[in-house]
C-alpha positions, 0 to 999 in steps of 0.5 A: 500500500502506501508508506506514507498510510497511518493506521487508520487508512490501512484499516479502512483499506483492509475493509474495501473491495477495491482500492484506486492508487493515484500518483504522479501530478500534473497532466500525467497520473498512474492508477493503480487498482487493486481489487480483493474477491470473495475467493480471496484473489488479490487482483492488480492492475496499473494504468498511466492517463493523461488529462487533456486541456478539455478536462477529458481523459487519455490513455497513455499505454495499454493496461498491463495484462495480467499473467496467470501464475500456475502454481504447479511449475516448481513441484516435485510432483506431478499434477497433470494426467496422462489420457490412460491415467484418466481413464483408468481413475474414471473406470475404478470402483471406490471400495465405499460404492455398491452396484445397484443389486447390492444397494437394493439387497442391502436396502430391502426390508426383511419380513423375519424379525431377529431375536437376540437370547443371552445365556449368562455365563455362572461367572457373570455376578449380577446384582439387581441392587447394584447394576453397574458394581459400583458400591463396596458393601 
């Protein structure tokens, strides 16, 4: 930003979405525009105008396009797939999908009802007095 900025007007252009930059003096100013989206992207751009005798406004030089920076150029890696890779990760079953036949078969309701009998083992030492043996008596 500006080294001349106190802290108020640092935080005032924290909270904007874009922020316009005017330097130089006289009939020639540079604009820089910085714009900050919702995706978090910081976006700048600068221009020169020209201000004309009649108050109108001239461009002196093409904006400057912006170059993409691809984040993948210095990795050790590689992110890009080959056609083969591709179509082998598009052909492979993950292990937590079922086919059709196994949803419905896993889905359909049983007409039988389960019943669960326990047999208590002679170890087990059941007290209906004190259920979880917390009690020393």
């Amino acid at each position: 930003m500006w080294r001349w900025a106190g802290g108020a007007l640092r935080s005032v252009c924290a909270l904007c979405d874009s922020v316009l930059e005017v330097s130089g003096g006289g009939a020639r100013l540079g604009v820089t525009i910085t714009n900050r989206k919702t995706s978090g992207k910081v976006v700048t751009t600068k221009e020169v105008f020209r201000v004309l005798q009649d108050f109108s406004i001239e461009t002196e030089s093409e904006p400057q396009s912006r170059t993409e920076v691809d984040p993948s150029v210095n990795l050790t890696f590689n992110l890009h797939l080959s056609e083969t890779d591709r179509e082998q990760k598009e052909s492979a079953t993950l292990p937590y999908t079922f086919s059709e036949s196994k949803k419905s078969s896993l889905l359909q309701s049983s007409s039988s009802s389960a019943k669960i009998f326990y047999d208590p083992d002679p170890d087990d030492d059941l007290d209906d007095e004190d259920p979880d043996d917390d009690l020393d008596v």
